[in-house]
C-alpha positions in Angstrom: 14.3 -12.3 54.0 12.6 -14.9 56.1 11.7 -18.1 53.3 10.1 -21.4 54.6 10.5 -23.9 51.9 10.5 -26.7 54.0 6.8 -28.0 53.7 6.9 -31.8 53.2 8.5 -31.7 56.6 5.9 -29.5 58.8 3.2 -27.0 57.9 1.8 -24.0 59.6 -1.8 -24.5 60.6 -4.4 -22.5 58.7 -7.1 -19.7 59.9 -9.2 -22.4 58.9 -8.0 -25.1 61.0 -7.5 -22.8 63.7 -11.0 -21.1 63.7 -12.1 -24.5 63.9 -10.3 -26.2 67.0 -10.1 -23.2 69.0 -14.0 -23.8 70.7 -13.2 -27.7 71.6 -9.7 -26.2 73.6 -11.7 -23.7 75.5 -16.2 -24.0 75.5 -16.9 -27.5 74.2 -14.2 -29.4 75.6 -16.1 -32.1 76.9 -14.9 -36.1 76.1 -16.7 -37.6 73.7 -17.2 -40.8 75.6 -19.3 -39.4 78.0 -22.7 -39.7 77.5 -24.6 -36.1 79.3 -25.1 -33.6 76.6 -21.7 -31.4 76.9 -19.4 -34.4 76.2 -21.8 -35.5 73.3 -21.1 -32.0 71.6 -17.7 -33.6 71.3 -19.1 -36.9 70.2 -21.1 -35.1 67.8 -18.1 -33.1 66.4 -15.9 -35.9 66.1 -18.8 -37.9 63.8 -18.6 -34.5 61.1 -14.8 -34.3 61.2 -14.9 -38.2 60.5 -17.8 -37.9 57.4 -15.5 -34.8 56.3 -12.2 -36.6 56.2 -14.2 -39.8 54.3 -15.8 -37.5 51.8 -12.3 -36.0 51.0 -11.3 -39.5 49.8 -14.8 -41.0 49.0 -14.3 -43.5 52.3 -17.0 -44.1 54.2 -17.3 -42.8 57.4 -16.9 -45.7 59.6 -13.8 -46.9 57.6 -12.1 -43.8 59.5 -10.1 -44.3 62.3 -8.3 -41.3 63.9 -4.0 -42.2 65.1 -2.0 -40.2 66.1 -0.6 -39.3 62.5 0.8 -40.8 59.8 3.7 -43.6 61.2 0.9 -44.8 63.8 -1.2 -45.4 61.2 1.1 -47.1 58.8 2.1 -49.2 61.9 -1.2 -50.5 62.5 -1.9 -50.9 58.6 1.0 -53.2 58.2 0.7 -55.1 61.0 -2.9 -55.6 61.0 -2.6 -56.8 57.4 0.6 -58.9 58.6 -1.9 -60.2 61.5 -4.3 -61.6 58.9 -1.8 -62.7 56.4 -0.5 -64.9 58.7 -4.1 -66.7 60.0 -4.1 -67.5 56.4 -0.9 -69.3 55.9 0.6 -66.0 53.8 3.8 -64.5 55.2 4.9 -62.7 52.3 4.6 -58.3 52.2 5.6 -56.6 49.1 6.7 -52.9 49.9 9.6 -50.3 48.4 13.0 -49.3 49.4 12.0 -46.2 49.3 9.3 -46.2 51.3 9.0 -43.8 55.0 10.8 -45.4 57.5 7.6 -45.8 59.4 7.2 -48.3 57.0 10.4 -49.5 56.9 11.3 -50.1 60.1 7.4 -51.6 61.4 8.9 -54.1 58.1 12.4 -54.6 60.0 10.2 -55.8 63.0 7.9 -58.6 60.9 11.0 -59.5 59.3 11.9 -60.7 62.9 9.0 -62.2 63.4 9.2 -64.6 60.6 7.6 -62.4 57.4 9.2 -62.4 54.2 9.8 -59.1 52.9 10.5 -58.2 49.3 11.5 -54.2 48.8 11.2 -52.7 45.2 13.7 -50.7 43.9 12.9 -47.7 42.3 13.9 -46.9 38.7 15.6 -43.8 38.2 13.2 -41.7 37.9 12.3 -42.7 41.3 8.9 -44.7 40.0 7.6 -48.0 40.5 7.0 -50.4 37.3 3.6 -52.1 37.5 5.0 -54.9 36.1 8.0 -54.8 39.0 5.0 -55.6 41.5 3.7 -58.0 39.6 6.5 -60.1 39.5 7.1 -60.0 43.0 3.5 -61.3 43.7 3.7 -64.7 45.1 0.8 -67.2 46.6 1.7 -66.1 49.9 1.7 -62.6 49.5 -0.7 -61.0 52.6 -0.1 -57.4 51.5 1.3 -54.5 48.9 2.6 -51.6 50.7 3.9 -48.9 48.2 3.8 -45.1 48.6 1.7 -42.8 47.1 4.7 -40.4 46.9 7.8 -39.6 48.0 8.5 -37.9 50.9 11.8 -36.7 49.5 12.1 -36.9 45.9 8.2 -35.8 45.3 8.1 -38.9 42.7 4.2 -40.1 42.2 3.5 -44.0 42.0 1.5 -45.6 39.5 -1.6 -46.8 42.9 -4.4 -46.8 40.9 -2.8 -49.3 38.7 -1.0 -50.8 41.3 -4.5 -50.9 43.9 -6.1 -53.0 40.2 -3.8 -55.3 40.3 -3.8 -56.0 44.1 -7.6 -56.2 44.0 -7.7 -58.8 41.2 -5.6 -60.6 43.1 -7.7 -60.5 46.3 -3.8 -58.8 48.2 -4.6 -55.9 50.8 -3.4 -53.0 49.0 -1.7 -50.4 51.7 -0.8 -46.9 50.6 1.1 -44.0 52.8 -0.6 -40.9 51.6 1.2 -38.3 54.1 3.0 -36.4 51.0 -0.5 -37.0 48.8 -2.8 -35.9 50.8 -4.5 -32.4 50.4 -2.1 -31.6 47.6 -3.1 -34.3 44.8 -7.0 -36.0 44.0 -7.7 -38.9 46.4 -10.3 -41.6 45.6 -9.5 -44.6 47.5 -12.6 -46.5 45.9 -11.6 -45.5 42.7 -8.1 -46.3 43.1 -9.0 -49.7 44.8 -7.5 -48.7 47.7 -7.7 -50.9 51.0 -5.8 -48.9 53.5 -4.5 -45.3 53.5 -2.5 -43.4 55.8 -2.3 -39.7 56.2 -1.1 -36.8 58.5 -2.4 -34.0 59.3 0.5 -31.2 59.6 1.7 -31.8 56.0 -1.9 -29.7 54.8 -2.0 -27.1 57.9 -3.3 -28.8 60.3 -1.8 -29.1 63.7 1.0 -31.9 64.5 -0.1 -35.1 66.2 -3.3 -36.4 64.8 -3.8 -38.3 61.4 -5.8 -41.2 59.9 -5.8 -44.6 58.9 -8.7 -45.3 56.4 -9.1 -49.0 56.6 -11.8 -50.4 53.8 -14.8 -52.1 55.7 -14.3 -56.0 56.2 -10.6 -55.2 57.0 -10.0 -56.1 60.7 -7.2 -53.8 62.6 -5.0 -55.2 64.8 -4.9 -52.7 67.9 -1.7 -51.2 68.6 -2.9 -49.3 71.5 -5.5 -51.3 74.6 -7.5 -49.6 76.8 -11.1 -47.8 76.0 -13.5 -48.7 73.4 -12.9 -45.3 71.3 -12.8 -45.8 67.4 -14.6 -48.5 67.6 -12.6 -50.5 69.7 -9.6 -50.3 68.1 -7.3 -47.2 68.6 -7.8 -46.6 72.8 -7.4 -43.2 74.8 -9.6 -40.2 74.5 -10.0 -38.6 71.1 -7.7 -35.2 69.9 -10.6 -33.7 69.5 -9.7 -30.7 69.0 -6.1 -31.1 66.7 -9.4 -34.0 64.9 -11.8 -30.8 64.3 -8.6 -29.2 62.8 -7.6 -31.6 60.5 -10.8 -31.9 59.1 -11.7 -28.4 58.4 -7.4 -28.0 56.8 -8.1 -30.9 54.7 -11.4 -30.3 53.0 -10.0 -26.6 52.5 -7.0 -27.7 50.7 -9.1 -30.4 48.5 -11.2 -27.3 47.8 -8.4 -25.0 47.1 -6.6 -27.6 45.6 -6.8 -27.1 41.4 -6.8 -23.1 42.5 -3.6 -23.3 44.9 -1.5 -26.0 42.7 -2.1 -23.4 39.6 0.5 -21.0 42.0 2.5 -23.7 43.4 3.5 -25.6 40.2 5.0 -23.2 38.1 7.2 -21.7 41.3 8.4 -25.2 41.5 9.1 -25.4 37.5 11.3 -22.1 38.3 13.6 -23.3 40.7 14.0 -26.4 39.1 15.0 -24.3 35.4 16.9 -21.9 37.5 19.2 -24.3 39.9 19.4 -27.0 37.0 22.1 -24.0 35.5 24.7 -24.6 38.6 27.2 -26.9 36.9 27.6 -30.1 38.3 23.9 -30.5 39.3 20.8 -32.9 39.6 17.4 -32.8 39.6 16.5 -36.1 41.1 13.3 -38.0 40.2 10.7 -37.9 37.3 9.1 -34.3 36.8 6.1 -35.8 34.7 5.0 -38.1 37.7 5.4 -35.5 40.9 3.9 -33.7 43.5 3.2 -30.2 43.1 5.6 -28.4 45.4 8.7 -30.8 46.0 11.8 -29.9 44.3 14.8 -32.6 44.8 18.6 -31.6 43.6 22.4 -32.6 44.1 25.1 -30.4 43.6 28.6 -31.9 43.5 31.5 -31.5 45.2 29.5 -30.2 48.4 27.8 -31.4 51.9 24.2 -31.1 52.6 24.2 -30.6 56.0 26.9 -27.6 55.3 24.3 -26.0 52.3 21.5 -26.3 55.0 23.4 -24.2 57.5 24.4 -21.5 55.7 20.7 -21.7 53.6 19.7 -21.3 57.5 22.0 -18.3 58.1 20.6 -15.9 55.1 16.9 -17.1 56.1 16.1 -20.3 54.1 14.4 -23.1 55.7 15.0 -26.0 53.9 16.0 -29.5 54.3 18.5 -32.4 52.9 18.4 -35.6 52.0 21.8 -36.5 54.0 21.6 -37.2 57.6 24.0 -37.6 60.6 23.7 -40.1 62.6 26.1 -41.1 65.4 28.1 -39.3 64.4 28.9 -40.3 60.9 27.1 -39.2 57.8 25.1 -41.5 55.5 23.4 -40.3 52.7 19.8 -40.6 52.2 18.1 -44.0 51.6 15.8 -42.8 49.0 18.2 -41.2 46.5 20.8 -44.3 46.9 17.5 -46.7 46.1 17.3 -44.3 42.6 21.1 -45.3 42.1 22.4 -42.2 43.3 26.6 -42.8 44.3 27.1 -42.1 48.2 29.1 -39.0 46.7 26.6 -37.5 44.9 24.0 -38.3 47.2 25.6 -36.4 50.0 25.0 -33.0 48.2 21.2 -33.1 48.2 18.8 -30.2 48.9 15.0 -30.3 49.1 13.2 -27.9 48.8 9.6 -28.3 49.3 6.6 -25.1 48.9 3.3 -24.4 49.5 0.8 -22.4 49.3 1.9 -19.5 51.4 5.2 -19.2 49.9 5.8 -16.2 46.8 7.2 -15.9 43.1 9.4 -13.0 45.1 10.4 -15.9 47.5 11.5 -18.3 44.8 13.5 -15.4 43.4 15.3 -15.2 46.7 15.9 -19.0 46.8 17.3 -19.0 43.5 19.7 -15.8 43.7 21.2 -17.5 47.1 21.0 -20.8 46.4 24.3 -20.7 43.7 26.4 -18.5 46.0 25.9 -20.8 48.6 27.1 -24.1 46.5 29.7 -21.6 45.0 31.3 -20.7 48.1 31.2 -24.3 49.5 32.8 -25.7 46.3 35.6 -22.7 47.2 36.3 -24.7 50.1 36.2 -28.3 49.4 38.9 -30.2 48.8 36.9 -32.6 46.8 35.7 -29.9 44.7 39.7 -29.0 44.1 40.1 -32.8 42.9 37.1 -33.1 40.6 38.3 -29.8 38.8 41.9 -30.7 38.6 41.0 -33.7 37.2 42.2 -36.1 39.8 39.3 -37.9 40.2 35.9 -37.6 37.5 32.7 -35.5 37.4 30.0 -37.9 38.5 27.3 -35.4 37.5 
């Protein structure tokens, strides 16, 4: 059995999204810049996939700019906010550690360039305290930048809280909504939102195009010079196309949305009963405040990237939070942030469904899942010491 549990990294693109970019690849593939009638077929599309996208997340229109997906736009979110922080005097940008590294990283760089950055632990449950925030605020604080959710644990934030307090503040408030989007209610008006970013292959559409929803009054600094497309300020000649796409995948899945998390839930309750019952394990993050189809777990005693493989080998797609990089192997940022000891979090799998996957699926997932940290365990010497009692259970 073939099993694809891997959705918070890549979806497949819909019929929907499909059906709907196929004409602007082949008939109407005119640019949008140009002004005779073929090329303003494109123009026209690009206006309904924009009103589309805003109505998903009660935006307006012209507070739409397309990128191409979510780090580009969480890029130009920070440092446009940075940008007009710093006119004002205010160097300060309160964010998570927990956070994409899209984020993260685009932090790194203002770091360098003189910005103070303050970075929010999570508690254990992998959730931000309103009152941490608030704390942190200081007089020269030019932005909040806190995730809507987790892009390994599935944890949900606290934002419209969070967007209140920013707002009576008068602080940009800066959400990353890739994980969020098309899979939970988004009302960025509501929420007091003043700039969201979101991608468009994490709710079946195709990879490479996304949005930054910037509130109107908010200026963008560009990160990309050239044309006068979006308004002046993202350059180079719409996706039209993958833009079409996105639009028609994500006002299906906010239609679908109660209908399809009605499925998706309760598979995601079953493998977190079912896999809690190998000894030694973790469920990782809060299961009150979480997206619908992410499921976060260590098991002791094993590797990640060694569960992944042989996951891969009887047909499981899945993913870890443990990563190797050159050549050695550190465990993920997120689940140390939660308090997680480098042991433990080594032995993370995530598991993350969607609409397409099947109770019968889930089944599969669970039956293989235990052999597979039961014949690892078989072979680790770690394992042998924690059982022996030479060194002590962590979990």
């Amino acid at each position: 059995m073939f099993v694809y549990a891997d959705n918070a990294a890549t979806t497949s693109i819909s019929k929907t999204a499909l059906d709907a970019m196929l004409p602007y690849l082949t008939e109407n593939y005119g640019n949008p810049s140009s002004l005779y009638a073929f090329g303003q077929k494109a123009a026209e599309a690009l206006a309904e996939a924009r009103q589309t996208i805003a109505a998903c997340i009660n935006a307006e229109p012209r507070e739409i700019t397309f990128t191409s997906g979510g780090s580009e736009a969480d890029n130009q979110a920070l440092l446009s906010a940075a940008k007009l922080g710093e006119r004002k005097g205010k160097k300060h940008i309160i964010s998570t550690a927990f956070e994409h590294h899209a984020v993260l990283h685009c932090l790194a760089r203002l770091e360098k360039e003189g910005f103070s950055v303050t970075l929010l632990d999570p508690h254990e449950d992998g959730v931000i305290r309103l009152e941490d925030v608030e704390k942190a605020l200081r007089e020269d604080t030019c932005l909040v930048s806190i995730m809507f959710a987790n892009n390994e644990i599935g944890t949900v934030q606290p934002i419209a809280e969070i967007g209140a307090l920013c707002r009576s503040r008068g602080i940009p408030f800066h959400t990353d909504a890739v994980q969020a989007a098309g899979h939970m209610p988004i009302d960025v008006k509501a929420m007091q939102i003043d700039m969201l970013s979101l991608s468009g292959h994490k709710f079946h559409a195709p990879k490479g195009v996304g949005v930054l929803f910037a509130r109107k009054g908010l200026l963008l600094t560009n990160l990309i010079e050239g044309g006068g497309q979006e308004r002046g300020k993202r350059a180079g000649t719409e996706n039209v196309a993958g833009i079409v796409a996105m639009a028609a995948a994500l006002k299906e899945s906010c239609a679908n949305m109660e209908k399809d998390n009605a499925r998706i839930i309760p598979m995601r309750d079953k493998l977190f009963t079912e896999l809690s019952k190998i000894p030694h394990s973790k469920i990782n993050g809060s299961l009150e405040h979480h997206v619908p189809g992410t499921v976060n777990m260590c098991f002791e005693g094993i590797e990640g990237e060694s569960l992944l493989l042989m996951l891969d080998d009887r047909g499981i797609c899945a993913s870890s939070g443990s990563a190797c990089t050159s050549g050695s192997l550190d465990p993920s940022h997120v689940l140390l942030s939660i308090g997680l000891p480098h042991e433990v979090a080594h032995g993370s799998l995530r598991l993350s469904i969607g609409e397409y996957n099947t109770m019968e699926e889930i089944d599969y997932i669970i039956e293989t899942v235990p052999q597979v940290v039961s014949y690892l365990r078989s072979m680790s010497p770690v394992w042998d010491e924690l059982e022996k009692g030479l060194r002590p259970h962590l979990i």
